[in-house]
PDB file of N, CA, C and O in Angstrom:
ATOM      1  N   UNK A   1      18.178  -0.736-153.897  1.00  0.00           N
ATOM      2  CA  UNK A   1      18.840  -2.043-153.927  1.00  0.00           C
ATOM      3  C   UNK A   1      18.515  -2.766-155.245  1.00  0.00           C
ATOM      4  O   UNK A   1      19.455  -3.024-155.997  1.00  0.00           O
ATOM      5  N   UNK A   2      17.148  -3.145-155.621  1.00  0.00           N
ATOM      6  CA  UNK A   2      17.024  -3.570-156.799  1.00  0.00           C
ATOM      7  C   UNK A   2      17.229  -2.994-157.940  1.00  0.00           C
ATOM      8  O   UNK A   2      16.996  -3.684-158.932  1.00  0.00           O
ATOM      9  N   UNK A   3      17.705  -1.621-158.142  1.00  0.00           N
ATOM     10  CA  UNK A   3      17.646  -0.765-159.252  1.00  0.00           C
ATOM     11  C   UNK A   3      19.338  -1.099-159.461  1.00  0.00           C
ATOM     12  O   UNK A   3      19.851  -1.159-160.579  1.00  0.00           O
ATOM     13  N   UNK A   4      20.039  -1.289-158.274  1.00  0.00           N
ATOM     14  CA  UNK A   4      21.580  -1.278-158.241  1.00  0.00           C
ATOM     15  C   UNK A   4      21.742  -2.851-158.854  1.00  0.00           C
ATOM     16  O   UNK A   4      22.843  -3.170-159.301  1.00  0.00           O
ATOM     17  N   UNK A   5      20.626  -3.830-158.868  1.00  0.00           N
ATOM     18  CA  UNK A   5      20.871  -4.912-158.984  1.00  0.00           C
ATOM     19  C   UNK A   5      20.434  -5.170-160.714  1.00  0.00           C
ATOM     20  O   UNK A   5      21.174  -5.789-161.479  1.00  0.00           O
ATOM     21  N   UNK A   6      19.478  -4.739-161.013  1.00  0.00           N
ATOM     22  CA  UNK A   6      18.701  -4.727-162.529  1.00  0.00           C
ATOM     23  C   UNK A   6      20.139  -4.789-163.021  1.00  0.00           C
ATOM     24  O   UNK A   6      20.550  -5.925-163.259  1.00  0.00           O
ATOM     25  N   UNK A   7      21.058  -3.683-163.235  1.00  0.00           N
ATOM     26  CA  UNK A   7      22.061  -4.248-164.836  1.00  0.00           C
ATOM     27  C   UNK A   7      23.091  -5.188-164.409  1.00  0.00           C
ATOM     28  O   UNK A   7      23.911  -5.137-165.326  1.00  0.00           O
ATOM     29  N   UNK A   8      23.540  -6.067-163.486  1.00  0.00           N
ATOM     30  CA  UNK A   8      24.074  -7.334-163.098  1.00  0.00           C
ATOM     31  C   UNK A   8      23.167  -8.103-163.721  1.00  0.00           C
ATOM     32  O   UNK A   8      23.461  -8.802-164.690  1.00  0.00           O
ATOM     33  N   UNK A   9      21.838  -8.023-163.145  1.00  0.00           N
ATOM     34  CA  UNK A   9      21.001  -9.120-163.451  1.00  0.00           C
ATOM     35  C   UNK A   9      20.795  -9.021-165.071  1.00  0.00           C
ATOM     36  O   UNK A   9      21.173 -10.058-165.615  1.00  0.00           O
ATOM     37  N   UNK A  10      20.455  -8.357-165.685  1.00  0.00           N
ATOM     38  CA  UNK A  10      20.317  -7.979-167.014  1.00  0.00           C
ATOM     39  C   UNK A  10      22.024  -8.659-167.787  1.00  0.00           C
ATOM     40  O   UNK A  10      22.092  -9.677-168.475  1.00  0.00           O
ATOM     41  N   UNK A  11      22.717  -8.135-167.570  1.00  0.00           N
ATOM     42  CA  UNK A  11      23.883  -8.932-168.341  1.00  0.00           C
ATOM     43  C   UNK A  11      24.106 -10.425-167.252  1.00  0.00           C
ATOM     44  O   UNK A  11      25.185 -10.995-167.414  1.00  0.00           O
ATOM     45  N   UNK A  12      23.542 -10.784-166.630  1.00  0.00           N
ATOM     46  CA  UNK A  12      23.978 -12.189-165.869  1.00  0.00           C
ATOM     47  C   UNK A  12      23.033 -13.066-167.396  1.00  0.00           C
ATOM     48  O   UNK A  12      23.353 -14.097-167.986  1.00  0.00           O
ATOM     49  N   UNK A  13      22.060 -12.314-167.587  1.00  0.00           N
ATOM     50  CA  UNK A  13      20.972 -13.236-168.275  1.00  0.00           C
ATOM     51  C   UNK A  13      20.959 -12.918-169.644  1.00  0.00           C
ATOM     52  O   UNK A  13      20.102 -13.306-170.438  1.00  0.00           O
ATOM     53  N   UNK A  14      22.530 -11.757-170.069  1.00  0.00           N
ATOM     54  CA  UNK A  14      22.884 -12.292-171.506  1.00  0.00           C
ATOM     55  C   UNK A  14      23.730 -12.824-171.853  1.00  0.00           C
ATOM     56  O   UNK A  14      23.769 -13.225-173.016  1.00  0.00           O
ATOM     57  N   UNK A  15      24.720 -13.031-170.998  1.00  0.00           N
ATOM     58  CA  UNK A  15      25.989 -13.472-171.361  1.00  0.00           C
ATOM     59  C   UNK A  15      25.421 -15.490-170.621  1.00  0.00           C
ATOM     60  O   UNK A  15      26.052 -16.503-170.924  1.00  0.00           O
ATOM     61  N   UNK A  16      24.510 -15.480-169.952  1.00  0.00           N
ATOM     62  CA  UNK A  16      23.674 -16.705-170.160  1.00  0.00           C
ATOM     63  C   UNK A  16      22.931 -17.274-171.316  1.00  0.00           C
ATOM     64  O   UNK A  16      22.894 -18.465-171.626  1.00  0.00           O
ATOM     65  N   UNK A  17      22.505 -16.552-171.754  1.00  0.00           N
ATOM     66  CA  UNK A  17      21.835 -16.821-173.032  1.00  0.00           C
ATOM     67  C   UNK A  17      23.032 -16.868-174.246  1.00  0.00           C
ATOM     68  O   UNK A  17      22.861 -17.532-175.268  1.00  0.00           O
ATOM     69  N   UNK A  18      24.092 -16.184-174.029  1.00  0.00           N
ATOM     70  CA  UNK A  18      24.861 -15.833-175.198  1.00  0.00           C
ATOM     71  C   UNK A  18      25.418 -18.186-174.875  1.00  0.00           C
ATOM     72  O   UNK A  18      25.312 -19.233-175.513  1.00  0.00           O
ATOM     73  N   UNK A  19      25.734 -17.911-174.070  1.00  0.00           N
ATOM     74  CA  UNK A  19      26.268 -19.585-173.824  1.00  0.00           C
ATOM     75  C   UNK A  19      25.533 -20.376-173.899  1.00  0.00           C
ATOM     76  O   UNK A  19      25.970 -21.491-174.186  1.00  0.00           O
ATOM     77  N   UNK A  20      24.460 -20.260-173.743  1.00  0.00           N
ATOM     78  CA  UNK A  20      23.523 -21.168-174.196  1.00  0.00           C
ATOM     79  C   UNK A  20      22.726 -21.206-175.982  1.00  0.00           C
ATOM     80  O   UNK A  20      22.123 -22.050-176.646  1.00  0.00           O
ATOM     81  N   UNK A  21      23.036 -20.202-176.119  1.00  0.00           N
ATOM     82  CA  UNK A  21      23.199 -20.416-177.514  1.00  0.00           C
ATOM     83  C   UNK A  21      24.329 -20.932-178.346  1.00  0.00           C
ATOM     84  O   UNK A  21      24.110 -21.606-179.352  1.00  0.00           O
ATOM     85  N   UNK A  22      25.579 -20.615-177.927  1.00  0.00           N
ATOM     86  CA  UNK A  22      26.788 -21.460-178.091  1.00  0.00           C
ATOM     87  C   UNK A  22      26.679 -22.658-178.194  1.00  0.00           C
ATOM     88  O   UNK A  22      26.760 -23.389-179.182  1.00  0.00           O
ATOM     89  N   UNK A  23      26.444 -22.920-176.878  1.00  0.00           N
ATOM     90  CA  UNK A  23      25.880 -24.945-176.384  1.00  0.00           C
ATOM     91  C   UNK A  23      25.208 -25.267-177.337  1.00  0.00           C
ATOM     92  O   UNK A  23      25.857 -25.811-178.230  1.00  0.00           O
ATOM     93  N   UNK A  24      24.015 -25.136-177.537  1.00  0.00           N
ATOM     94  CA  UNK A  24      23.039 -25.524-178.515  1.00  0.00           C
ATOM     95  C   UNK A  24      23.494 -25.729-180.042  1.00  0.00           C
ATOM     96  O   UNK A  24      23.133 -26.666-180.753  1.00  0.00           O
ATOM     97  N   UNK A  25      24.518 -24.478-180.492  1.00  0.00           N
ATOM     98  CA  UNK A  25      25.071 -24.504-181.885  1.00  0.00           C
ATOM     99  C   UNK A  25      25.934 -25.639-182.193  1.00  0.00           C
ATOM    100  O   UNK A  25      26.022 -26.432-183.130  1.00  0.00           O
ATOM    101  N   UNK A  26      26.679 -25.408-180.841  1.00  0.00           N
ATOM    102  CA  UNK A  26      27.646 -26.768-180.992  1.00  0.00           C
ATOM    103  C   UNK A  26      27.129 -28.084-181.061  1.00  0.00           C
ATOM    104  O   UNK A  26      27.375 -28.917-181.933  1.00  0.00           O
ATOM    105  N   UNK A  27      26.000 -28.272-179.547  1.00  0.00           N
ATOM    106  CA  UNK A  27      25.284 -29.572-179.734  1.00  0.00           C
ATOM    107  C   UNK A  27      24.418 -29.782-181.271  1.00  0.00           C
ATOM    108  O   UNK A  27      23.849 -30.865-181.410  1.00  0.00           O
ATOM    109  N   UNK A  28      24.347 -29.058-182.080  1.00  0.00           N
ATOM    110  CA  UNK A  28      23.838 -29.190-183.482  1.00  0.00           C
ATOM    111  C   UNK A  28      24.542 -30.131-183.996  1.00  0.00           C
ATOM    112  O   UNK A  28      24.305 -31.276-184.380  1.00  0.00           O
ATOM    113  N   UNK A  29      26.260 -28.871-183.894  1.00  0.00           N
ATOM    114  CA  UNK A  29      26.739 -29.401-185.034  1.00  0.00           C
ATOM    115  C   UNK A  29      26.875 -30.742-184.780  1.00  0.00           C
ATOM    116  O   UNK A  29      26.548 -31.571-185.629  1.00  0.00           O
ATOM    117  N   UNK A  30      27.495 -31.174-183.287  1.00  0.00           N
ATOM    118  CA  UNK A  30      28.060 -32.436-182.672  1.00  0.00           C
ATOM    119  C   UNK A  30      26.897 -33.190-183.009  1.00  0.00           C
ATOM    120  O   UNK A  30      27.259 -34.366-183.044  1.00  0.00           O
ATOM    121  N   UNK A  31      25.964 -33.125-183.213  1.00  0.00           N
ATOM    122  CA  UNK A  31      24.621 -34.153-183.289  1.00  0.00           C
ATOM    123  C   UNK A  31      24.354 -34.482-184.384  1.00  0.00           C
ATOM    124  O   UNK A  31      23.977 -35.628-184.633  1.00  0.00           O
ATOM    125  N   UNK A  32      24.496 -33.494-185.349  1.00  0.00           N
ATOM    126  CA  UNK A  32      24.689 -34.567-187.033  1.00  0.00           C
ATOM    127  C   UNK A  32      25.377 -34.904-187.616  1.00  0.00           C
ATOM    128  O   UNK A  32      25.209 -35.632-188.594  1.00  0.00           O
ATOM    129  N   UNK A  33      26.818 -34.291-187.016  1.00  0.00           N
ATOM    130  CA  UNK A  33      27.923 -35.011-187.585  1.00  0.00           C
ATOM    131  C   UNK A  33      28.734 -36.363-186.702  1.00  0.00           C
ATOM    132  O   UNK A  33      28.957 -37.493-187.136  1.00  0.00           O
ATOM    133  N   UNK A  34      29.056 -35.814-185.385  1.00  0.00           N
ATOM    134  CA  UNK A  34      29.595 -36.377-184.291  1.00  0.00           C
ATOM    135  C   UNK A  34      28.557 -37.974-183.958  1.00  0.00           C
ATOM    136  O   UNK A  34      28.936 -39.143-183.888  1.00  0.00           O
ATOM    137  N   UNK A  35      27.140 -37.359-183.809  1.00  0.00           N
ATOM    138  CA  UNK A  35      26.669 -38.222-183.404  1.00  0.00           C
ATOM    139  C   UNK A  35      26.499 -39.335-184.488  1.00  0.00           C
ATOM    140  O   UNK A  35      26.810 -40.454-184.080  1.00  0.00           O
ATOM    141  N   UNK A  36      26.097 -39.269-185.699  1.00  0.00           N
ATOM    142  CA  UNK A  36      25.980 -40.351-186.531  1.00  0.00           C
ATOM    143  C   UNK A  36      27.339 -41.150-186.711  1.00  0.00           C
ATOM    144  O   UNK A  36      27.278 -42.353-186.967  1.00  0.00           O
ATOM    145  N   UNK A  37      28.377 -40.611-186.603  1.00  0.00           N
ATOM    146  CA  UNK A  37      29.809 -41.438-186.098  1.00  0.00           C
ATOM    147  C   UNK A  37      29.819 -42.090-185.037  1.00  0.00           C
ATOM    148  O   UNK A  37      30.227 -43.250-185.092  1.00  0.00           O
ATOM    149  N   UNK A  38      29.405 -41.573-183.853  1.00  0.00           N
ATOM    150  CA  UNK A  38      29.249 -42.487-182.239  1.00  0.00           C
ATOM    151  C   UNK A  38      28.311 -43.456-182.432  1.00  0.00           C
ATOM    152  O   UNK A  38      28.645 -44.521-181.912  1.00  0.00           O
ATOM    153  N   UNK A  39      27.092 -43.480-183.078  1.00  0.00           N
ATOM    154  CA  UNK A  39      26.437 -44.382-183.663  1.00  0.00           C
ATOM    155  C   UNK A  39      26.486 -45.201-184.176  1.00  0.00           C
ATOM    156  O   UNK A  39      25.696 -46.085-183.844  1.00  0.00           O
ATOM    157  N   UNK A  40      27.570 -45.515-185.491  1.00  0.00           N
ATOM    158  CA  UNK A  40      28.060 -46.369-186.253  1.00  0.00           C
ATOM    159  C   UNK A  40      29.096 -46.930-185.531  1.00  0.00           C
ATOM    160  O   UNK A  40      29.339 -48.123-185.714  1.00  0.00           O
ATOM    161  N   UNK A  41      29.934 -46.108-184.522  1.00  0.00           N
ATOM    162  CA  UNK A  41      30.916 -46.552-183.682  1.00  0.00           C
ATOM    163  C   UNK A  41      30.264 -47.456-182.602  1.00  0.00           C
ATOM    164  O   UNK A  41      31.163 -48.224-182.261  1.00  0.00           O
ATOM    165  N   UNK A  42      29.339 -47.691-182.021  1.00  0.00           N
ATOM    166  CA  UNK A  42      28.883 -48.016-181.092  1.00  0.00           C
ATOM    167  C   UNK A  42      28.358 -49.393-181.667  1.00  0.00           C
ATOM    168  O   UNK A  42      28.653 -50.481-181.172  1.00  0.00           O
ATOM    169  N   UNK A  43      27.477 -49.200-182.863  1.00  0.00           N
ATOM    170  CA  UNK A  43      27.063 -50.349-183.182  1.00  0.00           C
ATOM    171  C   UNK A  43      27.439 -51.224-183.774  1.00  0.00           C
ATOM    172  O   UNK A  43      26.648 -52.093-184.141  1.00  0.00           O
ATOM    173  N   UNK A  44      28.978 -51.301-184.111  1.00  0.00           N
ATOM    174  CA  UNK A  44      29.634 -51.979-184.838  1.00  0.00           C
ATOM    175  C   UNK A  44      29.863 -53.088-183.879  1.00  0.00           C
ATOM    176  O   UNK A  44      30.529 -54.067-184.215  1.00  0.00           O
TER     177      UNK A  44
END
């Protein structure tokens, strides 16, 4: 049972990681560009 389960689990937890590295790249970019705009937008 667990041997049938290891390569589900094994790609569940890369194609997790692959998106969560996505997220993170994006929240970068969105955070030094995006955010210093929502910032100036906000505090105006």
């Amino acid at each position: 049972m667990s041997l049938l389960n290891k390569p589900a689990f094994i790609m569940h937890i890369r194609s997790a990681v692959l998106i969560l590295k996505q997220f993170t790249h994006a929240a970068r970019l969105h955070g030094s560009v995006g955010n210093q705009l929502h910032w100036n937008w906000m505090l105006k």
